[in-house]
PALONU-971269 format. One record per residue (C-alpha): x negated, y, z. Coordinates in pm, whole numbers, plus 50000, padded with zeros to 5 digits. Example, Ala and Ser with C-alpha at 12.3 -4.5 7.8 and 13.67 -1.06 7.14 Angstrom:
x: 48770; y: 49550; z: 50780
x: 48633; y: 49894; z: 50714
***
This chain:
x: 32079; y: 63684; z: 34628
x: 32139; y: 63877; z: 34328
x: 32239; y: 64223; z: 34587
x: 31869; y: 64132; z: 34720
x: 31706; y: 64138; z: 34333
x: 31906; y: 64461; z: 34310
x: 32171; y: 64379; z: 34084
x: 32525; y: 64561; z: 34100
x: 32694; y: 64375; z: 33860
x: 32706; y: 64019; z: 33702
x: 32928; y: 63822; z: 33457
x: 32892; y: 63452; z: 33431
x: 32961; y: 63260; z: 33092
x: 32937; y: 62871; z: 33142
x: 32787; y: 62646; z: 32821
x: 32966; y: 62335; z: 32720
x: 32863; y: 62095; z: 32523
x: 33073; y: 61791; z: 32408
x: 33290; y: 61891; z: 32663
x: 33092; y: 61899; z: 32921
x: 32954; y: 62193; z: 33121
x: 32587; y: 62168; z: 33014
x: 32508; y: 62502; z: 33244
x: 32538; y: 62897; z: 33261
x: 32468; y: 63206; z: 33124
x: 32429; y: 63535; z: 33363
x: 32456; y: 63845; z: 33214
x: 32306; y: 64124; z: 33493
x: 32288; y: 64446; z: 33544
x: 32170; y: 64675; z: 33804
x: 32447; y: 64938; z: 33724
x: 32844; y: 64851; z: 33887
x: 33105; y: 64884; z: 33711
x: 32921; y: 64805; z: 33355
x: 33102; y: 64489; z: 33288
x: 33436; y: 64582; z: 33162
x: 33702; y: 64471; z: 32907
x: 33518; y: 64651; z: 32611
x: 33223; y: 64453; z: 32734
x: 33285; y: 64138; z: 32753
x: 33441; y: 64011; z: 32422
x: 33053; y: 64109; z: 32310
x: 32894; y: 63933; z: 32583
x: 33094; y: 63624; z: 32516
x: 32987; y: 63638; z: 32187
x: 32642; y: 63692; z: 32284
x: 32678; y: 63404; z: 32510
x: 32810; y: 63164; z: 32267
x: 32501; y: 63209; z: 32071
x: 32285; y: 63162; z: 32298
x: 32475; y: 62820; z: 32379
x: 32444; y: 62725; z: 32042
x: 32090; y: 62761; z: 32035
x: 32005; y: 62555; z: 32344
x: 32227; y: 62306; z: 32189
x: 32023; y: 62280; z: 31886
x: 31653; y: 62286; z: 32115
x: 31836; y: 61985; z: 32264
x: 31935; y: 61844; z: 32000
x: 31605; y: 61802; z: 31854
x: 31490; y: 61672; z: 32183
x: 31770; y: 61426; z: 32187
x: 31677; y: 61286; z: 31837
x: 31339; y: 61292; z: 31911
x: 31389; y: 61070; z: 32221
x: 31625; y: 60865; z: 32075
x: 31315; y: 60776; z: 31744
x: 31051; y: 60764; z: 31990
x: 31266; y: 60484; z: 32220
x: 31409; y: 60331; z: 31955
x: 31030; y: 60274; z: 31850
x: 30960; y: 60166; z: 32225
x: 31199; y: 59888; z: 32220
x: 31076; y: 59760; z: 31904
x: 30732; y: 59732; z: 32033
x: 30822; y: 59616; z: 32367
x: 30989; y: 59306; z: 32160
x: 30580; y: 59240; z: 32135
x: 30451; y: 59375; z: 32420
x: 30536; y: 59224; z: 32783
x: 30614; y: 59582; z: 32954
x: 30958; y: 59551; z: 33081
x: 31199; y: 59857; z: 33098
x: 31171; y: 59918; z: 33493
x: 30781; y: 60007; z: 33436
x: 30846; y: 60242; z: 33131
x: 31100; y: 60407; z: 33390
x: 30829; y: 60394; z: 33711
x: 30563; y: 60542; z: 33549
x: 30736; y: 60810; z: 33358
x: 30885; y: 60917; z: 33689
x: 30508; y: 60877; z: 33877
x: 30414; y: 61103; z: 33538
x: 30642; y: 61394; z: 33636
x: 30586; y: 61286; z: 34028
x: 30184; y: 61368; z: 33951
x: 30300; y: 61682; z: 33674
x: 30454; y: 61866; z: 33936
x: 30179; y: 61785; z: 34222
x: 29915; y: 61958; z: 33995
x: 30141; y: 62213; z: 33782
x: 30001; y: 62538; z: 33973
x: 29605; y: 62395; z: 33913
x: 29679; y: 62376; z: 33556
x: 29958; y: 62595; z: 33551
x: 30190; y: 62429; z: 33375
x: 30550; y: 62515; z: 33404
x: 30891; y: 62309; z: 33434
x: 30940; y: 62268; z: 33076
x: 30591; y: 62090; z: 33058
x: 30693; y: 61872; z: 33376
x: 31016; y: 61752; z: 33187
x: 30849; y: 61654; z: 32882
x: 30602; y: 61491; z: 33046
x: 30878; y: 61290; z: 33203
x: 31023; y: 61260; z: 32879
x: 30768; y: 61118; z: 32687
x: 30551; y: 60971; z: 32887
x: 30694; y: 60579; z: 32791
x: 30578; y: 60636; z: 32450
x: 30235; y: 60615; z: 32532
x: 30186; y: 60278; z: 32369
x: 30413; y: 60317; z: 32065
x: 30152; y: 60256; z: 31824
x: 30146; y: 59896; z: 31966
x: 30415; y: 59795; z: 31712
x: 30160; y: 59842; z: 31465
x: 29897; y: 59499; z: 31631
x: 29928; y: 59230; z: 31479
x: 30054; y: 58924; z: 31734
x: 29808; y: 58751; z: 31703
x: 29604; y: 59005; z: 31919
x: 29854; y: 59166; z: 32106
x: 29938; y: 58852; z: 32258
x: 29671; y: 58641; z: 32221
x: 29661; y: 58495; z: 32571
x: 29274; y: 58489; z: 32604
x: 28953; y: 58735; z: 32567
x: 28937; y: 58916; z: 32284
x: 28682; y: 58925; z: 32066
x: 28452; y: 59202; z: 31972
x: 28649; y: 59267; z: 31620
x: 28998; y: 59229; z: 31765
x: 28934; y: 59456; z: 32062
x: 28844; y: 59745; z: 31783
x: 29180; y: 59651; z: 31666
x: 29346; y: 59693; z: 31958
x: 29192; y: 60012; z: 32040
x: 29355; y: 60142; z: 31734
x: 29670; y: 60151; z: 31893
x: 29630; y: 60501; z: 32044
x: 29582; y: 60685; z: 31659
x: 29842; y: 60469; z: 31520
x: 30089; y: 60586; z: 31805
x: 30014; y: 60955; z: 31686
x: 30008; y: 60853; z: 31308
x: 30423; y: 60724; z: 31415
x: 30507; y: 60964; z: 31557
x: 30399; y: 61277; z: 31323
x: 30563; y: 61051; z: 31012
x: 30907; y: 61050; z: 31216
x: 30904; y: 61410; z: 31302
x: 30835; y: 61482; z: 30958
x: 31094; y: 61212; z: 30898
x: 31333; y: 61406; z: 31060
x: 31265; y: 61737; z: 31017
x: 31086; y: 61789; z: 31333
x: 30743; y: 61926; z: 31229
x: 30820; y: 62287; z: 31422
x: 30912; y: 62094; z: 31733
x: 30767; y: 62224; z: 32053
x: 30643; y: 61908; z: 32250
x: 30460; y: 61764; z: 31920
x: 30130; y: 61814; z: 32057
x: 30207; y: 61687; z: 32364
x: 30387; y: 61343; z: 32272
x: 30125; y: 61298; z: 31991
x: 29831; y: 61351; z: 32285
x: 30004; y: 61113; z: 32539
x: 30019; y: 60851; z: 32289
x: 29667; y: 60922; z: 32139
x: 29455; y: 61026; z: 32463
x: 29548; y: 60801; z: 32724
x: 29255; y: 60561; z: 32729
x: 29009; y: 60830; z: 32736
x: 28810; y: 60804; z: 33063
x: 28708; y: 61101; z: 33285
x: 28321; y: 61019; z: 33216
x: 28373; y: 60999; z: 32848
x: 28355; y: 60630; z: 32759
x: 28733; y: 60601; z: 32688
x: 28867; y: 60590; z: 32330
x: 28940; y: 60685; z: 32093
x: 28705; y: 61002; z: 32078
x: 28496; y: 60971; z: 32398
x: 28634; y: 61298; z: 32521
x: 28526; y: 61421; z: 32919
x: 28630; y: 61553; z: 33178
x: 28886; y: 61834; z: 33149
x: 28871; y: 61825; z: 32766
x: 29087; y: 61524; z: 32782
x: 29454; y: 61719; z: 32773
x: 29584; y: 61702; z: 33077
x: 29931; y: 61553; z: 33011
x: 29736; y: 61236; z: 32885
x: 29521; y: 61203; z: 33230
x: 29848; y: 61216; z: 33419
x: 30010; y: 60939; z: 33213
x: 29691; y: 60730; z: 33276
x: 29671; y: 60753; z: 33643
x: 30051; y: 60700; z: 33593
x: 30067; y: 60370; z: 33427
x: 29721; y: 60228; z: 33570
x: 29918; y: 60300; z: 33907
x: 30248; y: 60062; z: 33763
x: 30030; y: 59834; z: 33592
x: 29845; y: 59693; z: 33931
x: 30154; y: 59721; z: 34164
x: 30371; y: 59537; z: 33902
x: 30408; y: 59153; z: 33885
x: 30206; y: 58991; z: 33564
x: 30150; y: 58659; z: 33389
x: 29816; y: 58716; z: 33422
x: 29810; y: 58851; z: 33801
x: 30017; y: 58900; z: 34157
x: 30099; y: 59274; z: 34218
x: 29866; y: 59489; z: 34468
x: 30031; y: 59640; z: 34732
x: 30015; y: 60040; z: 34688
x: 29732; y: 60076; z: 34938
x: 29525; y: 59836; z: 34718
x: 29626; y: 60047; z: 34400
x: 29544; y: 60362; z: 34578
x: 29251; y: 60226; z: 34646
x: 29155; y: 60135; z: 34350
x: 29267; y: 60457; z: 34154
x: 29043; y: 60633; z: 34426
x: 28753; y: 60398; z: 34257
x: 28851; y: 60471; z: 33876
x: 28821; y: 60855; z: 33936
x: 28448; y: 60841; z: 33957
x: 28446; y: 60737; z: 33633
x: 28787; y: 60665; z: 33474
x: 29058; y: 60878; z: 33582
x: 29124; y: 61275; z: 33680
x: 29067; y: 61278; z: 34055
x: 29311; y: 61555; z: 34104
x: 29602; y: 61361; z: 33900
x: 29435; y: 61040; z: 34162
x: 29530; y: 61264; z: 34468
x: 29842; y: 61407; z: 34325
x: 29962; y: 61055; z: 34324
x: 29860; y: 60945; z: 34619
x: 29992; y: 61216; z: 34820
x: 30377; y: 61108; z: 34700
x: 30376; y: 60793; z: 34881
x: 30741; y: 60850; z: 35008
x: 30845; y: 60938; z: 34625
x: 30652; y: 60593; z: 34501
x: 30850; y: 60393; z: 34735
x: 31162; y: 60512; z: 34649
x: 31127; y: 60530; z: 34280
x: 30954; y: 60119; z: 34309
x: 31295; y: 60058; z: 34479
x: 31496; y: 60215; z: 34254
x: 31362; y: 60073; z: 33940
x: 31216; y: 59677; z: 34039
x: 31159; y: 59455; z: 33732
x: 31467; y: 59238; z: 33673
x: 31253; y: 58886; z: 33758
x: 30970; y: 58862; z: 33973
x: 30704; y: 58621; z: 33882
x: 30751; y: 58289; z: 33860
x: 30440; y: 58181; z: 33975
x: 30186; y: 58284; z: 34273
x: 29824; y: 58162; z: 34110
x: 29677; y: 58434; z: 33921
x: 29614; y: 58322; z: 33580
x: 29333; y: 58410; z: 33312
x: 29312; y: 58771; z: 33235
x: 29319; y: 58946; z: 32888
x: 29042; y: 59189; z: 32780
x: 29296; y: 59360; z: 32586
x: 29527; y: 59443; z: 32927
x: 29454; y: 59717; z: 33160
x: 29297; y: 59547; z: 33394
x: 28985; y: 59397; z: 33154
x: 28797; y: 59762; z: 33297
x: 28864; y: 59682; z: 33637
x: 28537; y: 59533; z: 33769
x: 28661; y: 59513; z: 34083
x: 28955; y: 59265; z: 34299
x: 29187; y: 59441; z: 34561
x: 28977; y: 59322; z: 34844
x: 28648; y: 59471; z: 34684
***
């Protein structure tokens, strides 16, 4: 491969880190014979620095990650969302990322921290009071406003604890802060919280909503029996005329083999206890859904 690319020499260096090989770096040239004893002390060198500063990129991912769940598993001490669908849909995120990465040409990096983050998308639920996040009936007109403010208070937590730890230059920042914040915008502009349209809505939050919409009415609730993925699909098919980004829809759609394996992969740990569908919340997902799987 490298002979094809018209190289003529190459020297290898592999990264550790804690002890483990954590990948390579090449060093290529397309003169032979350049890589000799002289040479490579320097390159080693070189090569050690450049180990050290992926280390430290990944560190700051790492801690990052580690906040940002640390913050999910407080909130999901309040909120019902089990583990296995913060694991689905982050994995239908990157599933949908990669579908429509040449469209909006967004490169592996991107994919992976949409993968990454995409299970803090509710983190600013910690910050409802009970009495609304799990109030079992409709909301009322005052407490839905509350509830809606979930989305800036996820951004507002996360910007204090990248400031908290010394994160402001991170790279993702816009990216986590618009998944959390962005999420319930809808495609035809009457999402919150800004009422953005269309394509202005970034595009890592559109995948995360067709994402978890997509978990949310294949997965076992309280309030409801889980749809079958033909129901969901067509029901995400539906919400793109007005809700969701049809191409993130499609992306989806067209990893049916992926979905199936990735459902089987991660189930939730109980299924539900009971058959009869019971009262729905207007504060769930599924208070915009004017519509039953058989409609």
């Amino acid at each position: 491969r490298l002979n094809k690319l018209g190289f003529r020499a190459s020297y290898t260096v592999p990264i550790y880190q804690n002890a483990q090989l954590g990948g390579f770096v090449f060093f290529n040239s397309r003169q032979a014979g350049v890589f000799d004893e002289a040479s490579l002390p320097y390159l080693d060198m070189i090569a050690r620095l450049v180990s050290l500063l992926v280390d430290m990129e990944l560190k700051q991912v790492q801690i990052l990650q580690g906040a940002l769940r640390t913050a999910t598993c407080f909130s999901g001490h309040k909120d019902p969302e089990t583990g296995a669908h913060l694991a689905r849909m982050a994995r239908f995120s990157r599933l949908i990322a990669n579908a429509v990465a040449r469209d909006y040409r967004l490169d592996d990096q991107f994919v992976e921290a949409v993968f990454w983050f995409a299970p803090m998308h509710d983190i600013g639920k910690i910050a409802i009071p009970d009495e609304i996040l799990r109030k079992p009936g409709k909301l009322t007109e005052s407490e839905m406003a509350v509830m809606k403010t979930h989305t800036t208070k996820g951004r507002e937590m996360i910007e204090s604890m990248l400031g908290n730890f010394g994160l402001e230059d991170f790279g993702y920042t816009d990216l986590v802060c618009h998944i959390a914040e962005c999420h319930h915008e809808n495609y035809d502009g009457s999402g919150y919280p800004y009422g953005l349209i269309g394509e202005d809505i970034p595009i890592e939050a559109r995948i995360v909503a067709v994402a978890d919409v997509f978990d949310a009415l294949t997965s076992c609730r309280s309030y409801k029996k889980a749809w079958s993925n033909d129901e969901a699909f067509a029901a995400l098919r539906k919400m793109s005329q007005w809700k969701l980004d049809p191409r993130c829809v499609e992306a989806l759609i067209g990893c049916r083999e992926q979905i199936e394996t990735i459902q089987s992969a991660f189930r939730d740990e109980q299924e539900c206890a009971s058959k009869e569908r019971l009262p729905q919340r207007s504060s769930s997902i599924f208070s915009t859904f004017r519509f039953s799987p058989a409609s």
